[in-house]
MARSENU-527869 format. One record per residue (C-alpha): x, y, z; residue number from 1; residue in one letter. Coordinates in steps of 0.02 Angstrom, whole numbers, plus 50000, padded with zeros to 5 digits. Layout:
N
rec c1:X&c2:Y&c3:Z&vovo:NUM&voza:a;
...
END
This chain:
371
rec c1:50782&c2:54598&c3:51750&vovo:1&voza:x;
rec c1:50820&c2:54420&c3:51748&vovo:2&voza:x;
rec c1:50710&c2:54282&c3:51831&vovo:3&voza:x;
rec c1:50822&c2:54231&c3:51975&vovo:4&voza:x;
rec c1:50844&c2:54390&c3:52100&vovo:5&voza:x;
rec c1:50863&c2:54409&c3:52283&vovo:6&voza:x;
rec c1:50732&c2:54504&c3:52378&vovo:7&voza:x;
rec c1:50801&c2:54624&c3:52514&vovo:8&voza:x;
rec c1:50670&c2:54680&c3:52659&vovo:9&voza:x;
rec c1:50756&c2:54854&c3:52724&vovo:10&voza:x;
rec c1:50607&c2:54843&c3:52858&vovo:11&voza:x;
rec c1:50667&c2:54679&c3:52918&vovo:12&voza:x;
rec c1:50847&c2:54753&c3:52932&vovo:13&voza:x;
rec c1:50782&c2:54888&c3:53030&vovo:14&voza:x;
rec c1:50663&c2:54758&c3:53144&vovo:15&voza:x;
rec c1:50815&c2:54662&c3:53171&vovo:16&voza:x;
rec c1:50919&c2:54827&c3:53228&vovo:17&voza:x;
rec c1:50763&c2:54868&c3:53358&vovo:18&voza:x;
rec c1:50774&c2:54701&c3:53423&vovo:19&voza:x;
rec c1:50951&c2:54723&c3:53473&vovo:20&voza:x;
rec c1:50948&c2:54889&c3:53553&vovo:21&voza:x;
rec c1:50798&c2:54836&c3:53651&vovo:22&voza:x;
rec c1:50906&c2:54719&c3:53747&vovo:23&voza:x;
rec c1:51013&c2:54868&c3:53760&vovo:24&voza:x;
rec c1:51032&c2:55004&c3:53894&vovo:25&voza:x;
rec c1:50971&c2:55168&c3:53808&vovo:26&voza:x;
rec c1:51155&c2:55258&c3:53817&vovo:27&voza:x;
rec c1:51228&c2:55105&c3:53739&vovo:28&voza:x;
rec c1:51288&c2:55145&c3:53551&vovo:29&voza:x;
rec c1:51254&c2:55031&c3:53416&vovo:30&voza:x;
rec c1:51380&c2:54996&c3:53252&vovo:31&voza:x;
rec c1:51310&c2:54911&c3:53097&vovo:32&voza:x;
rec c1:51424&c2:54808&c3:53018&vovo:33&voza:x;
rec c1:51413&c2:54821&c3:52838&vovo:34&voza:x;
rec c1:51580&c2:54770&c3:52768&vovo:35&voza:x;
rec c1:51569&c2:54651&c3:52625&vovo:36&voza:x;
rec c1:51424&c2:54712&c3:52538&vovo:37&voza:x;
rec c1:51334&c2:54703&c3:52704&vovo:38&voza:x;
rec c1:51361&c2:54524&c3:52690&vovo:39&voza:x;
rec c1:51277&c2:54517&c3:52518&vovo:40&voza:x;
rec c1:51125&c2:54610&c3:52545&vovo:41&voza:x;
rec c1:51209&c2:54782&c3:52480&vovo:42&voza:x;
rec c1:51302&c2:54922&c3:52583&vovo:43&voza:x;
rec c1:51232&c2:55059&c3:52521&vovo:44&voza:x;
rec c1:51055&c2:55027&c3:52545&vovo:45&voza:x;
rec c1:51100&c2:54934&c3:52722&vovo:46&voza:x;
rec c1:51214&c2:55079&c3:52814&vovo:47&voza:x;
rec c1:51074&c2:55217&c3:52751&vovo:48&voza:x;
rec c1:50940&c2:55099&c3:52838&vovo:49&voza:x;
rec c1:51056&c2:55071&c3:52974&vovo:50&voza:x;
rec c1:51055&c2:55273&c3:53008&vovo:51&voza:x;
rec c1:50865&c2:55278&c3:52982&vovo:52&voza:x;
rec c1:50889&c2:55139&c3:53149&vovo:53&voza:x;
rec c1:50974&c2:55264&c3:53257&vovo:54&voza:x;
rec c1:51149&c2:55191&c3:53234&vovo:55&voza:x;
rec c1:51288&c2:55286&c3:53281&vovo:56&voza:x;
rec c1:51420&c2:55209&c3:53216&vovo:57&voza:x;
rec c1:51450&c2:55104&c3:53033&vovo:58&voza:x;
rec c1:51588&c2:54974&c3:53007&vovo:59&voza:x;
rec c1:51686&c2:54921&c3:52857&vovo:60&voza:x;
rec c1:51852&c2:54807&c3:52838&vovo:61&voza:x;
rec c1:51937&c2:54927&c3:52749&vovo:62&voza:x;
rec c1:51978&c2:55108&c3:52666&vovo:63&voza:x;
rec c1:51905&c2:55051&c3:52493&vovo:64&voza:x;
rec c1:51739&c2:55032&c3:52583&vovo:65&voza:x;
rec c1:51723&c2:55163&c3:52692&vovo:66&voza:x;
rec c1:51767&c2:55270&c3:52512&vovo:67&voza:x;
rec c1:51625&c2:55169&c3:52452&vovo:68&voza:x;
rec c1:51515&c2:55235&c3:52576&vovo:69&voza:x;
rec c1:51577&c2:55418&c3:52597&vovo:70&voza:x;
rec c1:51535&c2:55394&c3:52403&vovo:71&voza:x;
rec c1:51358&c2:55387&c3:52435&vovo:72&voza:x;
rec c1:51334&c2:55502&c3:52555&vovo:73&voza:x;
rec c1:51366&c2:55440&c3:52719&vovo:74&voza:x;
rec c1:51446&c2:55558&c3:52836&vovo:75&voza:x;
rec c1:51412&c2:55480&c3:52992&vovo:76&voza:x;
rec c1:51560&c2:55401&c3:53088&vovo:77&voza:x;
rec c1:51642&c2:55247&c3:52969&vovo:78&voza:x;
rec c1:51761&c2:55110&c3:53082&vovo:79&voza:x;
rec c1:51886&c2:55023&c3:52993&vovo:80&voza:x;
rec c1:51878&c2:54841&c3:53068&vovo:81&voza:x;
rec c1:52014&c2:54765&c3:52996&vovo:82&voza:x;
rec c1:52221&c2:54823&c3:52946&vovo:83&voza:x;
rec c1:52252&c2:54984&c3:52846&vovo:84&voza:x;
rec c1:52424&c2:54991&c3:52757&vovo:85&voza:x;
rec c1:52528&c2:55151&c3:52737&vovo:86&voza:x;
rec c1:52481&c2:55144&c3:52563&vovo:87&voza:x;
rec c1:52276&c2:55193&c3:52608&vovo:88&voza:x;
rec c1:52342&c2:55323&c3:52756&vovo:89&voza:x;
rec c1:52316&c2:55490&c3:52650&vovo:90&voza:x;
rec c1:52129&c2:55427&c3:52568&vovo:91&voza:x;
rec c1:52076&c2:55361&c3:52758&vovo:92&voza:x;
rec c1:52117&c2:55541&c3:52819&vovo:93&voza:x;
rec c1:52065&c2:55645&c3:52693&vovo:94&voza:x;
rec c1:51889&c2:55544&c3:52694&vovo:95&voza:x;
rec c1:51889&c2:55584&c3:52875&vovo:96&voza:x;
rec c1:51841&c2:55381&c3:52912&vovo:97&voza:x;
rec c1:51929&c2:55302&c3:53077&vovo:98&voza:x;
rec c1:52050&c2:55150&c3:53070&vovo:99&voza:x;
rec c1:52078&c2:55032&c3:53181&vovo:100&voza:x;
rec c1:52261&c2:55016&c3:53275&vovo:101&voza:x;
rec c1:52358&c2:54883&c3:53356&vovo:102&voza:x;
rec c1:52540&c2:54923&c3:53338&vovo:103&voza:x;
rec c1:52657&c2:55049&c3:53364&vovo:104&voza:x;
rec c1:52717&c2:55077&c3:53181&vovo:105&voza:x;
rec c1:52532&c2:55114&c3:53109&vovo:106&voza:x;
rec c1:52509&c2:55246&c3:53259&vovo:107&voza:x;
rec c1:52685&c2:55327&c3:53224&vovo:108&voza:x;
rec c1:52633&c2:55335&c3:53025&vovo:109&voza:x;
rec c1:52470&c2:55385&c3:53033&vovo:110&voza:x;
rec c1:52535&c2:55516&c3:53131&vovo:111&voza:x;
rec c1:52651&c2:55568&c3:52990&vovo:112&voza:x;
rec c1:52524&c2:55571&c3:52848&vovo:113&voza:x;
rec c1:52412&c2:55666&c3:52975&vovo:114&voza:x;
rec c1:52530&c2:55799&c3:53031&vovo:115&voza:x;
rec c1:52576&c2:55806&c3:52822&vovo:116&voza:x;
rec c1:52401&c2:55842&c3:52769&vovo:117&voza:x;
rec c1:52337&c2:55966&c3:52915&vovo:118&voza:x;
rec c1:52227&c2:55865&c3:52972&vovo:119&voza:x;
rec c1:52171&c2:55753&c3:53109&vovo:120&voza:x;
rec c1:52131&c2:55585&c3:53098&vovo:121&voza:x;
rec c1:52013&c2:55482&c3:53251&vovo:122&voza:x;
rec c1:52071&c2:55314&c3:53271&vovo:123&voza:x;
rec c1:52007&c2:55162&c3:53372&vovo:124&voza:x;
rec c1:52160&c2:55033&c3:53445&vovo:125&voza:x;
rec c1:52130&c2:54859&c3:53448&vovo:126&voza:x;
rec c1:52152&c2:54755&c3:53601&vovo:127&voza:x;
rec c1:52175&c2:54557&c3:53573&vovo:128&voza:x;
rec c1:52103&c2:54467&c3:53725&vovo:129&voza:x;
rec c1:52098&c2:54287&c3:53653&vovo:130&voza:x;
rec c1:52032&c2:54286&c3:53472&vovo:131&voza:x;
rec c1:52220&c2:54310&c3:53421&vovo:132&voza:x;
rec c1:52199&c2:54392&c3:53260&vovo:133&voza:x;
rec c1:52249&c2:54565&c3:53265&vovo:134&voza:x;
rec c1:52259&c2:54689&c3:53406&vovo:135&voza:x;
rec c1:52383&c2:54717&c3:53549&vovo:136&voza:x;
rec c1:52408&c2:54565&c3:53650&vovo:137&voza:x;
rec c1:52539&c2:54653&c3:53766&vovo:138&voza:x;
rec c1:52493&c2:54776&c3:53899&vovo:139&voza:x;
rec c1:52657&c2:54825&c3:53898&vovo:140&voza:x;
rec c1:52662&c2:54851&c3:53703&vovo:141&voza:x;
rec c1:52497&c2:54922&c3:53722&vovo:142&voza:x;
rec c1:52559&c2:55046&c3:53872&vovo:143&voza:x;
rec c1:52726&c2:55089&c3:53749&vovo:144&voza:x;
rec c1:52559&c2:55138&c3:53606&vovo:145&voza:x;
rec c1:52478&c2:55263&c3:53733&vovo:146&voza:x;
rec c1:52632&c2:55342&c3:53781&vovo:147&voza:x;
rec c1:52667&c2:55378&c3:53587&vovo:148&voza:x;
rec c1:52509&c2:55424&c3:53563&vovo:149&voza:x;
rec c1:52502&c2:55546&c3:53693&vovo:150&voza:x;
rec c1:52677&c2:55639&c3:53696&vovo:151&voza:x;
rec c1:52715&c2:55619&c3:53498&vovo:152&voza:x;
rec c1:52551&c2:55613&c3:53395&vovo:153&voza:x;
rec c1:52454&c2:55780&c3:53429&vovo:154&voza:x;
rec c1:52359&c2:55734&c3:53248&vovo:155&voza:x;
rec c1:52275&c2:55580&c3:53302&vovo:156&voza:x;
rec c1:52132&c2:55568&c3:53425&vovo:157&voza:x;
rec c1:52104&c2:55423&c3:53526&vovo:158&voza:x;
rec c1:51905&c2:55393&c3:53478&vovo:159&voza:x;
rec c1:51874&c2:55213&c3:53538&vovo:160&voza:x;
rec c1:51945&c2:55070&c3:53609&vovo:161&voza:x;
rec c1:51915&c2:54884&c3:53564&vovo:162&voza:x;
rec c1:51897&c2:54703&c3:53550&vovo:163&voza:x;
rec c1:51829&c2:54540&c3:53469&vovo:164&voza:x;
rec c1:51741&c2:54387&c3:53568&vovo:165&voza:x;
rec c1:51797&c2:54230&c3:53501&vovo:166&voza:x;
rec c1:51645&c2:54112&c3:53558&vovo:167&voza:x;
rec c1:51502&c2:54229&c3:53620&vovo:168&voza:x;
rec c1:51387&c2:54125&c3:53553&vovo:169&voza:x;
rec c1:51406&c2:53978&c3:53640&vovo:170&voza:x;
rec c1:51289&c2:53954&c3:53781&vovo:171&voza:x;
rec c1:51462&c2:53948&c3:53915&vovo:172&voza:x;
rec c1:51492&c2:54122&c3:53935&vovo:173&voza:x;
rec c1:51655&c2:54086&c3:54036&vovo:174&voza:x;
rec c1:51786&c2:54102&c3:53906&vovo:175&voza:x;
rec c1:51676&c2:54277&c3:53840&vovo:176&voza:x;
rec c1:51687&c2:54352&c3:54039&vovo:177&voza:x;
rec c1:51866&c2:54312&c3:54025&vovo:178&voza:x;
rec c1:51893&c2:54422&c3:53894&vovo:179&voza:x;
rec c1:51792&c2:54562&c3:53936&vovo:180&voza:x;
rec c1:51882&c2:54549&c3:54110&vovo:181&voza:x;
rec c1:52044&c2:54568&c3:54024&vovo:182&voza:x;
rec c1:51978&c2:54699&c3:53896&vovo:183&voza:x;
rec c1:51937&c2:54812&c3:54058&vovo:184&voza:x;
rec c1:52101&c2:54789&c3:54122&vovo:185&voza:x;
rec c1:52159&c2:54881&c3:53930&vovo:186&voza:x;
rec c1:52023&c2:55009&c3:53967&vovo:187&voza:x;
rec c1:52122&c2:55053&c3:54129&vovo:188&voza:x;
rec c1:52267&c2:55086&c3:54034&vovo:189&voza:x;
rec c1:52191&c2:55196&c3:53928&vovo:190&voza:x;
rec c1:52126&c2:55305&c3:54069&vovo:191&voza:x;
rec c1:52285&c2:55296&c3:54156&vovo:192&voza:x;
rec c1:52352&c2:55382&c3:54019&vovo:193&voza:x;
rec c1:52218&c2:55516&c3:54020&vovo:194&voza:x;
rec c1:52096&c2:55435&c3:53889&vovo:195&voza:x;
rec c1:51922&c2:55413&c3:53880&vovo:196&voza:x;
rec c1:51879&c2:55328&c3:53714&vovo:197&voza:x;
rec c1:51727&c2:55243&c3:53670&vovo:198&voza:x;
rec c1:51715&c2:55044&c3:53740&vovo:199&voza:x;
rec c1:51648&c2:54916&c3:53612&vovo:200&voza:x;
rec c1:51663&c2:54737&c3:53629&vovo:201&voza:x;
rec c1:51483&c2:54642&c3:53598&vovo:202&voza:x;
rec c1:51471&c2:54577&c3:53429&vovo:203&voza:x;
rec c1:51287&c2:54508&c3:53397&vovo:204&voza:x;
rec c1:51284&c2:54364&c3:53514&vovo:205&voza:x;
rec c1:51348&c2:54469&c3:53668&vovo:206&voza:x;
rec c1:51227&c2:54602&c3:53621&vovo:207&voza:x;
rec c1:51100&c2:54484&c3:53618&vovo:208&voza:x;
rec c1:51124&c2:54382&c3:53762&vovo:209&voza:x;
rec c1:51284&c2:54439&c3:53873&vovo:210&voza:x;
rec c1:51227&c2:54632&c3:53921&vovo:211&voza:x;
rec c1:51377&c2:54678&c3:54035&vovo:212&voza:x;
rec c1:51497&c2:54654&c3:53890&vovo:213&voza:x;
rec c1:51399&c2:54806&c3:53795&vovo:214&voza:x;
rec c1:51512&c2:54921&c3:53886&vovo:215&voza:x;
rec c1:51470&c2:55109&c3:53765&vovo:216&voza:x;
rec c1:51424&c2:55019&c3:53602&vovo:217&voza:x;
rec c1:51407&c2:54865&c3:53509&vovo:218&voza:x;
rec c1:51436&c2:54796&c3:53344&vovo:219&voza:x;
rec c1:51279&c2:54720&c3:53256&vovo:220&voza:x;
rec c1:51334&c2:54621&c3:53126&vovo:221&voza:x;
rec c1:51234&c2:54429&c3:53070&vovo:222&voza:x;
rec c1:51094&c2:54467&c3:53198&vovo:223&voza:x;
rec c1:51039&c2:54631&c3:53106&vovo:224&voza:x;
rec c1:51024&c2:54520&c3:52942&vovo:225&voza:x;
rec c1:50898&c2:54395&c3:53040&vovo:226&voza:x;
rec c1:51023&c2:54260&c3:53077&vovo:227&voza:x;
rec c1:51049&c2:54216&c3:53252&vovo:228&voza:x;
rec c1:51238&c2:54183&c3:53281&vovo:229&voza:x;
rec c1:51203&c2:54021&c3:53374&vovo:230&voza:x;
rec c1:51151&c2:53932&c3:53201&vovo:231&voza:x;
rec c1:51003&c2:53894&c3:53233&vovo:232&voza:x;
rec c1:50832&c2:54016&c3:53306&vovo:233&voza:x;
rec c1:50810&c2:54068&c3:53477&vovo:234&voza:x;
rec c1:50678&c2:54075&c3:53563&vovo:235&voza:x;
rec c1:50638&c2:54240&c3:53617&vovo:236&voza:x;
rec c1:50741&c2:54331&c3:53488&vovo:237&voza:x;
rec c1:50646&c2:54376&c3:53344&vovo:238&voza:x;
rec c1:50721&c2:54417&c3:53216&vovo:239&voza:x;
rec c1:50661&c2:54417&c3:53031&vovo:240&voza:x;
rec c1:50786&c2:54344&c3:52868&vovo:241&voza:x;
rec c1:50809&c2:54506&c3:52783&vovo:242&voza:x;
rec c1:50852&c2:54435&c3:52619&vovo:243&voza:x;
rec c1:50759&c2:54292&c3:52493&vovo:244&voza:x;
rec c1:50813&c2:54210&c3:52355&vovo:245&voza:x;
rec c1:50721&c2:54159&c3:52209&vovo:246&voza:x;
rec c1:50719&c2:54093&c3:52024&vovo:247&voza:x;
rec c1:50607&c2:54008&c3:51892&vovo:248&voza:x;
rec c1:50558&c2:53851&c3:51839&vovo:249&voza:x;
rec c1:50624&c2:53877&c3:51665&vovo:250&voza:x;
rec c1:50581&c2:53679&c3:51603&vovo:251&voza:x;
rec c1:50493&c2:53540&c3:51644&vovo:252&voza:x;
rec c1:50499&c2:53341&c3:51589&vovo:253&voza:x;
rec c1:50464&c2:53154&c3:51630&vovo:254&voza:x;
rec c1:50607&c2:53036&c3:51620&vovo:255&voza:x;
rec c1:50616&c2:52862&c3:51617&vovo:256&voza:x;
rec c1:50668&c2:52760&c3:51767&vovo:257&voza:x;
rec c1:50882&c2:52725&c3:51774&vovo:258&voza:x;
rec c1:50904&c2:52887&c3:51678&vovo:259&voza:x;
rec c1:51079&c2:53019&c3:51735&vovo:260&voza:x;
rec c1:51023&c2:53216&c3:51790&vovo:261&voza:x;
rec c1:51163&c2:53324&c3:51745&vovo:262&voza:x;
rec c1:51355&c2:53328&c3:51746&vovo:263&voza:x;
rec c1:51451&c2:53155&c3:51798&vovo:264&voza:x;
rec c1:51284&c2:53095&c3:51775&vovo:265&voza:x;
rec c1:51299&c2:53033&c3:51984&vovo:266&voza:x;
rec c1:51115&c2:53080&c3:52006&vovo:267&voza:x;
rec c1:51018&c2:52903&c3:51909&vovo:268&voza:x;
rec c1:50815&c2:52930&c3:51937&vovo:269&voza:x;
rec c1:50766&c2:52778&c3:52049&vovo:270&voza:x;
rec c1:50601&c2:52780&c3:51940&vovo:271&voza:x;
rec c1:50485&c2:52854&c3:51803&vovo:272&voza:x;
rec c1:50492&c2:53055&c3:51890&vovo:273&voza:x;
rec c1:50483&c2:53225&c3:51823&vovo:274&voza:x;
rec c1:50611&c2:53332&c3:51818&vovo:275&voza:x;
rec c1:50607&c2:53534&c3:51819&vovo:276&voza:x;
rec c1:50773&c2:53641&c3:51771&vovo:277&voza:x;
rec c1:50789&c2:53803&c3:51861&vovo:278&voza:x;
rec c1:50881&c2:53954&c3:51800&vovo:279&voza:x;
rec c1:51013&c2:53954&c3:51932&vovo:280&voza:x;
rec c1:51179&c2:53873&c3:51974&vovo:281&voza:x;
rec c1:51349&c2:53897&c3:52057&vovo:282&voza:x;
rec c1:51391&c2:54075&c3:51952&vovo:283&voza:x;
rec c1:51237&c2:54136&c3:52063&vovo:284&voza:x;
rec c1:51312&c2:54077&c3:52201&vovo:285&voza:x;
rec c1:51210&c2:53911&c3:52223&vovo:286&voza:x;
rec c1:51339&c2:53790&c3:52311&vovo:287&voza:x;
rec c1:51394&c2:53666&c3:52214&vovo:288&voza:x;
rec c1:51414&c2:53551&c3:52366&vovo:289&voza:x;
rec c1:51232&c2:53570&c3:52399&vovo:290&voza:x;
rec c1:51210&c2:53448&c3:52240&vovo:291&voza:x;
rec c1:51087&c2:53322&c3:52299&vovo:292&voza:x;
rec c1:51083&c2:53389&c3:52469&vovo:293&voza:x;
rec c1:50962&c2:53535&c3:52465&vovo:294&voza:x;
rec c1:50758&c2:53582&c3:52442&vovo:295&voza:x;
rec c1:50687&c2:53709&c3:52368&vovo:296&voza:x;
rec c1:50496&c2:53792&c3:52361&vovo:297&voza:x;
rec c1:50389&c2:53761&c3:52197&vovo:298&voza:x;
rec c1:50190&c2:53801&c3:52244&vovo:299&voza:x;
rec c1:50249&c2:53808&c3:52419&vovo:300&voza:x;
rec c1:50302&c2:53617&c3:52423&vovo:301&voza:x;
rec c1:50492&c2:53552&c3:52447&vovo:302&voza:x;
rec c1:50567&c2:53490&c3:52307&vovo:303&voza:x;
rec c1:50746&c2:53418&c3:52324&vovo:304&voza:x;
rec c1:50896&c2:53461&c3:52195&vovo:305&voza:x;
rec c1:50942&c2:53306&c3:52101&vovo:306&voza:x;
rec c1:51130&c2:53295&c3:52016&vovo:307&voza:x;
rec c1:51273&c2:53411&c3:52001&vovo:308&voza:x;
rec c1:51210&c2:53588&c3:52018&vovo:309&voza:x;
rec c1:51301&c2:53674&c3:51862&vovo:310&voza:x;
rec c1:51363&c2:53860&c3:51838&vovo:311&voza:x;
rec c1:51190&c2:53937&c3:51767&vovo:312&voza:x;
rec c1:51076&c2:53797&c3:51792&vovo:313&voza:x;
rec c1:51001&c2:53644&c3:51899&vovo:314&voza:x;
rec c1:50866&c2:53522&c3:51898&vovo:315&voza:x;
rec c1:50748&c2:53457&c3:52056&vovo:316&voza:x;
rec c1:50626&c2:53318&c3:52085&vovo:317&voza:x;
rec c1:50459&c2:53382&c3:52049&vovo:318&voza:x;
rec c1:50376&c2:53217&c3:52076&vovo:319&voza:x;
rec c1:50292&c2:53265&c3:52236&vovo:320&voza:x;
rec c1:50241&c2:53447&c3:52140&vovo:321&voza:x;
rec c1:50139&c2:53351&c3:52003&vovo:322&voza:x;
rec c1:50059&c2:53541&c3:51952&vovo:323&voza:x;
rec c1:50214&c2:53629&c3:51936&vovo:324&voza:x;
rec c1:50227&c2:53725&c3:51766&vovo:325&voza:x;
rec c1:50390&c2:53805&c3:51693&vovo:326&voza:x;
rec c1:50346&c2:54003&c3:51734&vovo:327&voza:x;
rec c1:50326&c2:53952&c3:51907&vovo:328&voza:x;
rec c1:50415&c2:54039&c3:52072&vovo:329&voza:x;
rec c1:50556&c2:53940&c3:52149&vovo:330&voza:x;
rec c1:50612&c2:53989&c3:52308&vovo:331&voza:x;
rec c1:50788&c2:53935&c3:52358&vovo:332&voza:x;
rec c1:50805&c2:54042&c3:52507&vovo:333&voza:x;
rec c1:50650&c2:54104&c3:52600&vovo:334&voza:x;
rec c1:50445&c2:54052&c3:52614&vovo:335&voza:x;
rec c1:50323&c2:53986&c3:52521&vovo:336&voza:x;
rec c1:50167&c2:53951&c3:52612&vovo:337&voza:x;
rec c1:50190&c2:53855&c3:52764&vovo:338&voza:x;
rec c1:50381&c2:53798&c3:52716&vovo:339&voza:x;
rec c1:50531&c2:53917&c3:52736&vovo:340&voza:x;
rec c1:50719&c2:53875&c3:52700&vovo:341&voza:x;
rec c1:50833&c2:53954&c3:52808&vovo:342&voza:x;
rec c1:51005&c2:54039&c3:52775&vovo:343&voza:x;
rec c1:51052&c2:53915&c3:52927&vovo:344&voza:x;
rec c1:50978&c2:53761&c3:52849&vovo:345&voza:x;
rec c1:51062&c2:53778&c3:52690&vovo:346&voza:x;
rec c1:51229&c2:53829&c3:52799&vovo:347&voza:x;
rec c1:51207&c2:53636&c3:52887&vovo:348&voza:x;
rec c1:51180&c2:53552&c3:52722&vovo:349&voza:x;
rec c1:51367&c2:53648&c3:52653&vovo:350&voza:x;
rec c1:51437&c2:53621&c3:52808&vovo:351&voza:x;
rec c1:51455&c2:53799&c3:52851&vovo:352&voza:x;
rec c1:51363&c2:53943&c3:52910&vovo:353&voza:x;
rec c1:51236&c2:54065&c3:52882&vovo:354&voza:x;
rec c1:51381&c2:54184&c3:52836&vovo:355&voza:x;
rec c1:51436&c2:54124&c3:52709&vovo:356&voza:x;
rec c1:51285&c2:54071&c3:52618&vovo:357&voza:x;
rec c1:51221&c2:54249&c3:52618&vovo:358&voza:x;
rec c1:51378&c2:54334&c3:52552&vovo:359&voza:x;
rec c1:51369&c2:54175&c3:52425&vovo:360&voza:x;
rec c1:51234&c2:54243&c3:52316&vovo:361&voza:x;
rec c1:51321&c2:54326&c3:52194&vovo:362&voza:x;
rec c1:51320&c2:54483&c3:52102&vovo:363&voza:x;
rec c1:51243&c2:54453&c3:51948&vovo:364&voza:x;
rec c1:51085&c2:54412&c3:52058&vovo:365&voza:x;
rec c1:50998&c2:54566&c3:52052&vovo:366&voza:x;
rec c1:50944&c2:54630&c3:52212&vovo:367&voza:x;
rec c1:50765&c2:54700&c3:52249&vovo:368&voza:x;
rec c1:50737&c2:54829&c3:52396&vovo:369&voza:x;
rec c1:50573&c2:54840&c3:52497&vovo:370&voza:x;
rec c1:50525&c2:54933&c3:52651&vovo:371&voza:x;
END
């Protein structure tokens, strides 16, 4: 295995799940989001540590994934978060996992592709109640959905009924309590029609912090990979980074003051320093915009990362690390004695967030599972 690798803590993950379902009443269903390679830190291994947690409920963003999982054994209930064409009906059925609806059309042809292959197929419809990105915005659309759905599509089984917060991590819940208002008046609906499907609204920051939106389940998704939504730690929330990154010090040298570091040559050393290449670089999934911006760990001291970072490779100041040795630990994510860099303090130096960084680290960095 090569030198650079991420390290994976499965009993973090499942810390992290127990710290959200504390907060939650004990009926209250919890999802684990692990679409998109459970945001880097691998589905597989996430969703079966997930289940170990007690959740009910798994979500993807789409058929290929939910194949992916069924795949490796999952059989426990699979949501489909985001769009599933015609195309992906058939393998969504047969695999028995449950998309998510929000028009008309989709109902009417799952429905065909149901009634086709024998079987029935649970679905969950999507209400939009201010993120405006997909789901019905129209009660009276949405009312026109239920009444299909009820007198037409005896194959299909209304399972669950939600939506998405737009801003539930901001510390004004106003514009959150708007929505959930509005998503009850959907729920209505849906009983009016003789439903009863399952509620879910709460993504991590409601879950965490807003418990009347938890309605029968919520969806766990950056919080159960020890980021806090907000971008920054709470206090009284603790949750623990499930995943490190590290790499190697794979050379070390002293250069003469006025000398370039690396591509464009924009880095120019101020003075006599030493220098130490690491065996990392953007094909890992190490921003490039983080050139000059970022630390890293060597002998659990902050070093900062001097010129261009390149695709396998990148140098840092070791001048305030005058023991360093090439064979040594570099942590780029994570802690090294009394220093720790953060998915979220990486995410401020990119000018993004913790998101992002973590489905960053690419996959040619092997990943290392612990419990």
């Amino acid at each position: 295995m090569r030198p650079t690798y991420a390290a994976v803590s499965l009993g973090n993950l499942k810390h992290n799940i127990g710290v959200i379902r504390s907060r939650l009443k004990p009926e209250t269903k919890y999802l684990a989001v692990v679409k998109a390679n459970a945001y880097g830190h691998g589905m597989e291994q996430a969703a079966h540590a997930a289940l170990e947690s007690g959740s009910a409920y798994l979500g993807v963003a789409f058929a290929e994934e939910g194949v992916r999982l069924r795949n490796s054994g999952v059989n426990a209930p699979i949501l489909l978060l985001g769009a599933t064409d015609e195309e992906h009906m058939d393998a969504v059925i047969a695999r028995e996992l449950t998309p998510a609806v929000f028009t008309a059309d989709s109902i009417a042809a799952l429905q065909r592709h149901a009634n086709a292959l024998g079987k029935t197929c649970r679905i969950h419809i999507k209400a939009d109640t201010g993120m405006n990105r997909i789901g019905f915005t129209n009660e009276a659309d949405f009312t026109a959905a239920l009444k299909l759905l009820r007198e037409h599509c005896p194959n299909l089984i209304l399972d669950g009924l939600f939506t998405h917060f737009a801003v539930s991590e901001r510390p004004d819940p106003s514009f959150t309590m708007q929505q959930a208002e509005r998503f009850k008046r959907f729920a209505g609906l849906a009983r009016s029609f003789g439903f009863s499907p399952l509620l879910h609204a709460a993504n991590s920051a409601a879950a965490l912090h807003l418990p009347e939106t938890q309605f029968d389940m919520v969806r766990g998704g950056i919080a159960m990979y020890g980021c806090h939504p907000a971008g920054h730690a709470v206090p009284g929330v603790g949750l623990r980074p499930v995943m490190s990154w590290h790499t190697v010090l794979t050379h070390v040298k002293t250069i003469p003051a006025n000398e370039g570091v690396s591509y464009g040559l924009k880095f120019v050393s101020p003075r006599e320093m030493r220098v130490g290449t690491l065996a990392v670089g953007y094909g890992d999934g190490y921003k490039r915009c983080l050139s000059g911006k970022a630390d890293v760990l060597v002998r659990g001291k902050r070093a900062r990362q001097i010129g261009t970072v390149c695709m396998d490779q990148m140098m840092i100041d070791l001048s305030g690390v005058p023991d360093a040795r090439p064979g040594d630990e570099v942590t780029l994510l994570g802690t090294q004695g009394n220093e720790t860099i953060t998915a979220d303090e990486l995410a401020d130096k990119a000018g993004t967030i913790s998101y992002e960084i973590l489905l960053s680290i690419s996959e040619r960095v092997p990943r290392v599972y612990t419990d």
